[in-house]
C-alpha angles and dihedrals in degrees: 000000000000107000102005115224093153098115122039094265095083092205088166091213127171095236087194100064100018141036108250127221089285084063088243136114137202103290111087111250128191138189108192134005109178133108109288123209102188116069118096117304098246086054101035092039111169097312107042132259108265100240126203106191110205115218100229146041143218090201122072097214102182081205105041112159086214103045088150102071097019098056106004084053092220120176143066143281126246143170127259087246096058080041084065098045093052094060087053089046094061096044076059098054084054089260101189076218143342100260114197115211125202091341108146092110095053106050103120100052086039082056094044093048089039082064094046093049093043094056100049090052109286106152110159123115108262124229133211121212120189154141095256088243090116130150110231086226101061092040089056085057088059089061113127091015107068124060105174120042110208102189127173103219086196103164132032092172108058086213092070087047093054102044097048105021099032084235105115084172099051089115107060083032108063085039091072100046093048092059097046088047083050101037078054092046110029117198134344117298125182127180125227094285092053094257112142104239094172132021149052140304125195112190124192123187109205113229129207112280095005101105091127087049107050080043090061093050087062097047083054097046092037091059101041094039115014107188096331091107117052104228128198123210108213109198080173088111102150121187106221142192089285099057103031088121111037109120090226110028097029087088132068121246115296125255115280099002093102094051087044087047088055093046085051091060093040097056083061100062098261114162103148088080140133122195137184136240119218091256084076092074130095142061088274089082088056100097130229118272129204135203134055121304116236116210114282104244 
């Protein structure tokens, strides 16, 4: 963790004296570990993903859903070795998969207590769940350990990414990522009870007033993927506490945008979709987060 170049900030901090740009240092910290239903079928399957929600973010999301543990940094820390044993708990518990939430600043210690699980018995397909504002390099490192790539592809106008994200680079950024997840999984691959074992993801949360540009994120991703990558269209934009009062985010989605937004995909061909009802809206979907909360700094 010496000079930390894991995300694509580069911040080039020493973990093990300061907290770097995700807020985090060099001790692992979680928010969450259960069995988690609501993440997309192919991931929750019957018996729930088994999710491990990382305290911490390299991205500044002004929005985030998960503003808690992202920004407030709540959670708690734990060794790699607990780290190990949680994976284990939750094959236990019958976990569809281990899903690793927010966990880029944590890859060396995720790869370290893989091995330990592994070789203790874990034997379910790993997931990993990000923001898409990830650095080649880190996600090369991830090569042989994760199965299923569960990017966010947030921004296609840099404009919007810097303004609300402070990543005025997110674009060419999560491009990059996306084709090396993809170059490590190749295309989609389900077993026999519809769960994705090998593949990519691509999620895209819809925000207030972007309909061109979530429309240009599927032209991107139509014409590089097709329908290679399976991709979710989440309409669950919540406005919460943090953004209340922003003239442009403190809103939920405008009628009709969402279902425009389907038809689009649907005029390129894309048949690898998942989209959401209106009942997936609300704070009530957030789930629920331990530990203590540090300051937001």
């Amino acid at each position: 963790m010496e000079g930390c170049t894991l995300c694509p900030r580069q911040c080039g901090v020493d973990r093990a004296k300061q907290k770097g740009y995700c807020g985090m240092g060099k001790a692992v910290r979680i928010a969450r570990a259960d069995l988690h239903f609501w993440e997309e079928p192919c991931i929750s399957g019957e018996n729930g993903s088994g999710a491990v929600f990382f305290s911490g973010c390299h991205l500044r999301c002004i929005f985030c859903q998960n503003y808690e543990i992202s920004a407030c940094k709540k959670g708690k820390d734990i060794s790699v070795g607990e780290l190990a044993e949680i994976f284990l708990q939750l094959q236990k518990k019958g976990a569809e998969n281990i899903n690793l939430v927010t966990p880029t600043h944590f890859v060396p210690q995720i790869i370290t207590a893989l091995d330990i699980a592994k070789a203790k018995g874990l034997a379910l397909p790993v997931v990993y769940n990000c923001g898409g504002y990830e650095s080649v390099e880190t996600i090369k490192m991830l090569e042989g350990y994760v199965d299923v790539y569960l990017p966010d592809f947030k921004y296609f106008n840099n404009r919007y990414a810097k303004e609300y994200s402070h990543a005025p680079d997110y674009f060419p950024v999560a491009v990059r990522a996306i084709a090396e997840m993809f170059a490590q999984t190749g295309p989609l691959r389900f077993d026999e009870k519809g769960r994705l074992r090998k593949g990519v993801l691509v999620r895209h949360l819809m925000l207030p007033g972007l309909l061109f540009d979530s429309k240009k994120i599927l032209d991107y991703l139509s014409d590089t993927y097709g329908n290679q990558i399976q991709i979710s269209l989440m309409r669950q934009y919540t406005p919460l506490a943090q953004v209340s009062k922003h003239p442009k985010l403190g809103r939920k989605l405008p009628d009709g945008h969402y279902d425009t937004l389907v038809d689009y995909a649907d005029s390129l061909g894309l048949y690898n979709v998942y989209v959401q009802d209106e009942d997936s809206v609300g704070e009530e979907f957030i789930p629920p987060f331990e530990g203590e909360e540090e300051s937001h700094e």
